[in-house]
VMD Tcl script that draws the C-alpha trace (Angstrom):
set ca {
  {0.00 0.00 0.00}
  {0.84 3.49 -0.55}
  {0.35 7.00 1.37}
  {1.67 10.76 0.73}
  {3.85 13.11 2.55}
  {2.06 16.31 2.95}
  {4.85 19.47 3.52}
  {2.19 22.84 4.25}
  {-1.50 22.80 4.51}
  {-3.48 22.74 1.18}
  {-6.71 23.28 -0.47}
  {-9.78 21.40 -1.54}
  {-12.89 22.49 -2.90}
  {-16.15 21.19 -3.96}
  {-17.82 22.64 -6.60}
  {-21.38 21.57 -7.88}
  {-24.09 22.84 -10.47}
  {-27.54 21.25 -10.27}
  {-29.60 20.07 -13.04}
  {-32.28 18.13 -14.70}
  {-32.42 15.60 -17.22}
  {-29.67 13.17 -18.26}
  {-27.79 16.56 -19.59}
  {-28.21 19.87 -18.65}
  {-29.47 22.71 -20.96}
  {-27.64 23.90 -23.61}
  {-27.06 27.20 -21.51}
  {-26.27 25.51 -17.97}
  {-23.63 23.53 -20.24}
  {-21.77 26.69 -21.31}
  {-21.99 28.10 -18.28}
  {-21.06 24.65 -16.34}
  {-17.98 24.89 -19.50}
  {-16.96 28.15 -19.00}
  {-16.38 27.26 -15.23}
  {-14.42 24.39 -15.51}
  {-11.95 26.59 -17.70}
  {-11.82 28.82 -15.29}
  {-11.17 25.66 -12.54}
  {-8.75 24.37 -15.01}
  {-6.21 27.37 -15.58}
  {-6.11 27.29 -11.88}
  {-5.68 23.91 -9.80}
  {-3.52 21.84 -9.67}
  {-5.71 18.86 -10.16}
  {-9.42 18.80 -11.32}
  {-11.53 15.66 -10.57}
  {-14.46 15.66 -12.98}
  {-17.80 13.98 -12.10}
  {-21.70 13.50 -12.52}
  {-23.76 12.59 -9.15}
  {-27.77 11.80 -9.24}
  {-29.52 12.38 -6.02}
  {-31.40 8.65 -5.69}
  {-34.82 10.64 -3.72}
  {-34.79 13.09 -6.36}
  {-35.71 11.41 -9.78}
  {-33.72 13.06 -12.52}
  {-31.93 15.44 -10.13}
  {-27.86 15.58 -11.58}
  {-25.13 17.93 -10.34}
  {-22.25 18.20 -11.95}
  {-19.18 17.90 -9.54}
  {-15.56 19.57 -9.72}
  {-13.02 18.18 -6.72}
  {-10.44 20.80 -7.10}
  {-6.77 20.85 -5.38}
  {-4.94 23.25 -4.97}
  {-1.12 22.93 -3.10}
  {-1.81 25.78 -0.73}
  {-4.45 28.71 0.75}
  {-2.35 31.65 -1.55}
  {-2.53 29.68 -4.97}
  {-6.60 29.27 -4.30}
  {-6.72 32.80 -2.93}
  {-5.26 34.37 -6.04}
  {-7.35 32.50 -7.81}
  {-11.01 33.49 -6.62}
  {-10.06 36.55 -6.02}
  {-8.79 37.19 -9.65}
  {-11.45 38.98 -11.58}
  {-12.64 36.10 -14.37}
  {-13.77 34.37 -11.08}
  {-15.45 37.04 -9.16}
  {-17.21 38.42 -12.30}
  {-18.43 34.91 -13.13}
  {-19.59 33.98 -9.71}
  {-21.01 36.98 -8.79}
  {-23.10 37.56 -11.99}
  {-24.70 34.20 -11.29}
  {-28.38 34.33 -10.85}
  {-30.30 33.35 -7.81}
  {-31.34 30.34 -9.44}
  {-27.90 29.25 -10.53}
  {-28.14 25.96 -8.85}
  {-24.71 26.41 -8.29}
  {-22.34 25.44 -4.89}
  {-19.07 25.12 -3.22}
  {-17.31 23.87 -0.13}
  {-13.70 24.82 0.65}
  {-11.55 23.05 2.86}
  {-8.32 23.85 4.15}
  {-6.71 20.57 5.31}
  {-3.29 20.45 7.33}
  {-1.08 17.89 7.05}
  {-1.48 16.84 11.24}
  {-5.02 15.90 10.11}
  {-5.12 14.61 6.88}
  {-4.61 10.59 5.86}
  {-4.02 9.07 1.98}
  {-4.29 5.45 0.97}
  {-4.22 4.27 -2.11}
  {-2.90 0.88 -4.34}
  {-1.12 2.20 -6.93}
  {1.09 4.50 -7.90}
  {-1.35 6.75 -9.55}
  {-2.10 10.21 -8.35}
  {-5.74 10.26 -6.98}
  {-7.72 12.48 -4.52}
  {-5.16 14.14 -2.23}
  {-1.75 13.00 -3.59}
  {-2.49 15.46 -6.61}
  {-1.07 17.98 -4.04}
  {1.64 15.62 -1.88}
  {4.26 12.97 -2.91}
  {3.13 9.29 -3.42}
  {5.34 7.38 -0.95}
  {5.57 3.82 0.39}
  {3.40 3.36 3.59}
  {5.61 1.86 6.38}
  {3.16 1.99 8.72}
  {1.18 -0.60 9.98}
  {-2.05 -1.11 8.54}
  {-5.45 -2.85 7.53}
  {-6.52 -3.03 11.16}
  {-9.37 -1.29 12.63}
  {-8.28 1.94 14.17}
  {-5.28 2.31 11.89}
  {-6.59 5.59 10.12}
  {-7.01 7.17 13.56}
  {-3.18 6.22 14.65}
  {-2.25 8.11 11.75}
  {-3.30 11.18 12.35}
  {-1.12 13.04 13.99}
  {-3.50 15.31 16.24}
  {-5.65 12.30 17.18}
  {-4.13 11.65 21.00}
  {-5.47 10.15 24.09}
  {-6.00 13.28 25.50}
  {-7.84 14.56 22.15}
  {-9.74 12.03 20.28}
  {-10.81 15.08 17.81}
  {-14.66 15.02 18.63}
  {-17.45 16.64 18.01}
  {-19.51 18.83 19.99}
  {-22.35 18.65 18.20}
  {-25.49 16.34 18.43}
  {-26.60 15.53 14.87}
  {-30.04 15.34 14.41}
  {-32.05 15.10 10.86}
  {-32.44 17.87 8.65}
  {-36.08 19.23 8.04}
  {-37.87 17.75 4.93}
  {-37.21 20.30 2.12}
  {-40.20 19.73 0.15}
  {-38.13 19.63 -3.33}
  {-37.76 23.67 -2.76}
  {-35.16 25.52 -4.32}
  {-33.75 28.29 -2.09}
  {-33.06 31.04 -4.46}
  {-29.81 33.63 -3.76}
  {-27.41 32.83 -1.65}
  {-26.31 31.57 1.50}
  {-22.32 31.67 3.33}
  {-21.81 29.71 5.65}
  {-18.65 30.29 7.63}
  {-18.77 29.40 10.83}
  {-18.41 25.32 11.26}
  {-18.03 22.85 14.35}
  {-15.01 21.75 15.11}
  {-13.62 17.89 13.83}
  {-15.90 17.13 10.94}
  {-14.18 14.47 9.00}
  {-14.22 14.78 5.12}
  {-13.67 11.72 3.62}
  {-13.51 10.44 0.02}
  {-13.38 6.73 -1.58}
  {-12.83 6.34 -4.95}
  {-12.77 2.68 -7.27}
  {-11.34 2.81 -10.75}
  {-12.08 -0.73 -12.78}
  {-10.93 0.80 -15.83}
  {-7.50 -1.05 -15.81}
  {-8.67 -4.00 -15.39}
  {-8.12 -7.34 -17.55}
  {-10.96 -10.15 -18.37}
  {-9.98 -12.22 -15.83}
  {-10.39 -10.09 -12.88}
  {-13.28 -8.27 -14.10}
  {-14.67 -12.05 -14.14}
  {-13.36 -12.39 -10.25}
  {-14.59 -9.05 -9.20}
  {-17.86 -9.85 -10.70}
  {-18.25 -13.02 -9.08}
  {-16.84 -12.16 -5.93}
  {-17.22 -8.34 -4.75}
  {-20.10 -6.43 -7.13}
  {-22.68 -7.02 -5.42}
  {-21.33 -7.12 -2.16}
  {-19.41 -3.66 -2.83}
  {-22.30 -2.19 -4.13}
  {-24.72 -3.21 -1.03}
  {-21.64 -1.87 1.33}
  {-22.08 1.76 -0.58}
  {-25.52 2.28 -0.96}
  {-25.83 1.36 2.73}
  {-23.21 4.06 3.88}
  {-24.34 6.53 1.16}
  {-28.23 6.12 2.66}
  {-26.74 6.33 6.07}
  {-28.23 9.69 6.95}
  {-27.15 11.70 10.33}
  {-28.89 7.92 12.37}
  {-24.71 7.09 11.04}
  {-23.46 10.70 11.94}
  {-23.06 11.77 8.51}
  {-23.93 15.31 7.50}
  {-23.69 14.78 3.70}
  {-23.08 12.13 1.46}
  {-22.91 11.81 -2.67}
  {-22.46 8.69 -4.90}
  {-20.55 10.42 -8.29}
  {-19.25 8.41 -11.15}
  {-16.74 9.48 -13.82}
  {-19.26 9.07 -16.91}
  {-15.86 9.68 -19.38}
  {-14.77 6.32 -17.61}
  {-16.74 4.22 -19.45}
  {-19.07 1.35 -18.37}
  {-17.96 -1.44 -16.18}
  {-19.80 -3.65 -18.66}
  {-21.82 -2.39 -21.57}
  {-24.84 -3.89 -20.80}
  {-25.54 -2.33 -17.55}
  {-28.02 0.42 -16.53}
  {-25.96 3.98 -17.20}
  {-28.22 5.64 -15.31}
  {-26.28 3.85 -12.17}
  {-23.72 5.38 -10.96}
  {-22.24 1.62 -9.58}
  {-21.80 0.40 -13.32}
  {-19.30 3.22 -14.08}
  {-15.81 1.66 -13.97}
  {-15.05 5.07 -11.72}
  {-17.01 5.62 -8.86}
  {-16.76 8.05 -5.75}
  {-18.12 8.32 -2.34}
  {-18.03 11.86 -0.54}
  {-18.65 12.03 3.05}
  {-18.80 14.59 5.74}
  {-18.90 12.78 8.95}
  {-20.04 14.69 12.64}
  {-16.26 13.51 13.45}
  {-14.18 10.59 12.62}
  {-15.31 8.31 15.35}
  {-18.33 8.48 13.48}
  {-16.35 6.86 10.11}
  {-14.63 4.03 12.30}
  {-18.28 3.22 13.74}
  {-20.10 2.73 10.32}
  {-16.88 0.29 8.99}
  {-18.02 -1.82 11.91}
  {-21.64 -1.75 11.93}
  {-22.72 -3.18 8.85}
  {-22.00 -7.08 7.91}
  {-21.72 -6.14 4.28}
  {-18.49 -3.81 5.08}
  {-17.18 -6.37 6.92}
  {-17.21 -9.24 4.88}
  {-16.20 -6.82 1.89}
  {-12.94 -5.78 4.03}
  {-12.31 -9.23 4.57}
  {-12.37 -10.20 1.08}
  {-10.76 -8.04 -0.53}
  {-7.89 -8.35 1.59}
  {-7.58 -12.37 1.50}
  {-7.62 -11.55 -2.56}
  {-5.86 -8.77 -2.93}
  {-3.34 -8.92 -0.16}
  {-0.28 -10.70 -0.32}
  {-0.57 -14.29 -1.85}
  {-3.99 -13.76 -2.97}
  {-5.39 -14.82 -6.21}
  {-5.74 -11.19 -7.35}
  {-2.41 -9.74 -5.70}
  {-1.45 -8.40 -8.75}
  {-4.94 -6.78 -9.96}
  {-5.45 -3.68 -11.85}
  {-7.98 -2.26 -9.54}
  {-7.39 1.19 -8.37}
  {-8.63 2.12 -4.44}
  {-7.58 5.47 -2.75}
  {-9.17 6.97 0.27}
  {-8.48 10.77 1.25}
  {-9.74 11.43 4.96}
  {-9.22 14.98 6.74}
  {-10.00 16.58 10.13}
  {-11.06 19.73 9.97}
  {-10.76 22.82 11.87}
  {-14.11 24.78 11.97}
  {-12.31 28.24 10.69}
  {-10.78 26.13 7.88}
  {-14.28 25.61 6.05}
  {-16.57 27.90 4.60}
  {-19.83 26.96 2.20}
  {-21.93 28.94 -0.32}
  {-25.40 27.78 -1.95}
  {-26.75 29.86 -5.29}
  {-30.61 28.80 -5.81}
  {-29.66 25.36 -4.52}
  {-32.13 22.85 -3.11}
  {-32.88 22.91 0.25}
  {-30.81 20.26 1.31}
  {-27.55 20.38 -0.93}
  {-25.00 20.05 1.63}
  {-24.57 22.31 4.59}
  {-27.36 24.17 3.35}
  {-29.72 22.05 4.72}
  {-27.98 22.49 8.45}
  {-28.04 26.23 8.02}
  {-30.38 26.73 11.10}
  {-28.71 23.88 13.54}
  {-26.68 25.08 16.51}
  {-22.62 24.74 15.31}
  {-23.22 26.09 11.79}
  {-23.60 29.63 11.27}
  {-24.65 31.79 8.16}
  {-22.36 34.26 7.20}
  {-25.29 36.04 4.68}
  {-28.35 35.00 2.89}
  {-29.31 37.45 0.31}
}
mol new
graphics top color blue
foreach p $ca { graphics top sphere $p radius 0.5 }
foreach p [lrange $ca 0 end-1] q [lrange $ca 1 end] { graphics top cylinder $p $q radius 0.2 }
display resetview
């Protein structure tokens, strides 16, 4: 297995644009175009993706994970004036969102397969992990802030957010003000590497199980501590195998899981609870650990995790739904709006 050295803190941010319909209009496209220009002169890494919200038939956003190696790169960058002209012309129905995070290297975690740059290592060096590993509570023990004396937690009670109603909340809302230890964590799978005779063992073996483990955490709701949660694929990947549905995002041979958990404690919990993790874990590492039949497999994993500060977030929702993200916790105690015009 693999990790990254991280030298200074860094940025990532999440950038979305809701539509409807398998595409979006012709004008949400150029304008969802002229953006990801804009992204792309920029970052040093941009992760492009499609996510469908499974309660809200033919509801897409398009996604943008963007990296950049630290605050003053993504500082000169929204604050250039391409960026502030384009964001702040947007109307109040723009359907348009981002979350920045600001993750330091005493908090932040990479894992990963293969020596590919995924997720976080766009911004750190790939490395050998020395470290032991693969048992539960490893993550935590690699985290350098995580100590006896502070096990990072949350202050907050999570509790469900209210029932939107399919509303739109038009203009916007900043939210600055965060709790403290909220853990951000991304999965990502890429079968696009692999040969016929492990896409025959994965299908035999881990599809279905793998996709019962992710629609179970992505369905976990704040019952599993998790504040937000989207299921994206990489729709320029290509499909797992062509005769599956495309409207799932499972039978894209790149998929990705984004979390935001109340705090980490929260993540170790749900790895535990449910049989179908488990037995998934347990699997995959008699197969694809050492002296397993699939040692040497193409697959691709990489997790990023991060522990962040509350000052080192901030949120903003254009004529969003209701509950897109932190939007929908805008009124709880811990999470504070900035403005709502």
């Amino acid at each position: 297995m693999l990790t990254a050295k991280f030298s200074q803190p860094f940025v990532q941010c999440l950038f979305g644009c809701q539509y409807h319909g398998a595409s979006p209009t012709e004008q949400r496209a150029t304008i969802i175009n002229f953006f990801q220009a804009l992204l792309q002169s920029s970052a040093a890494h941009v992760e492009i993706l499609e996510s469908e919200d499974g309660t809200r038939p033919g509801f897409m956003s398009k996604l943008f994970l963007a990296y950049w190696r630290q605050e003053t790169d993504y500082q000169s960058w929204w604050s250039s004036e391409p960026v502030t002209q384009f964001w702040h012309s947007l109307p109040d129905d723009a359907g348009f969102w981002r979350e920045k995070l600001t993750l330091r290297p005493s908090r932040v975690l990479y894992e990963t397969n293969k020596h590919i740059p995924t997720g976080f290592a766009n911004v750190a060096q790939i490395k050998p992990l020395v470290e032991k590993t693969g048992y539960w509570g490893s993550y935590r023990d690699r985290i350098e802030d995580s100590t006896p004396e502070d096990k990072l937690e949350s202050k907050i009670q999570l509790a469900a957010p209210p029932s939107s109603d399919d509303e739109i909340r038009l203009g916007r809302t900043t939210i600055k003000h965060f709790p403290d230890n909220i853990c951000f964590v991304v999965e990502g799978q890429d079968r696009g590497s692999m040969e016929h005779d492990e896409k025959h063992y994965w299908t035999e073996n881990f599809q279905d199980i793998s996709e019962e483990w992710i629609l179970t955490a992505i369905h976990g709701g704040h019952e599993d501590g998790i504040i937000s949660a989207r299921l994206c694929q990489g729709t320029d990947s290509g499909l797992f195998k062509p005769e599956t549905d495309k409207t799932n995002a499972l039978s894209y041979n790149r998929t990705v899981q984004v979390f935001y958990f109340t705090d980490m404690s929260w993540m170790e919990r749900i790895g535990r609870k449910y049989k179908s993790h488990v037995t998934l874990r347990r699997r995959f590492m008699e197969a694809y650990g050492p002296g397993g039949v699939m040692e040497n497999g193409n697959i691709l994993l990489w997790v990023d995790l991060g522990i962040l500060k509350g000052q080192d977030m901030e949120a903003e929702y254009i004529g969003c739904y209701d509950d897109t993200g932190f939007l929908a916790y805008r009124e709880r105690p811990g999470f504070t709006v900035e403005a709502c015009l």
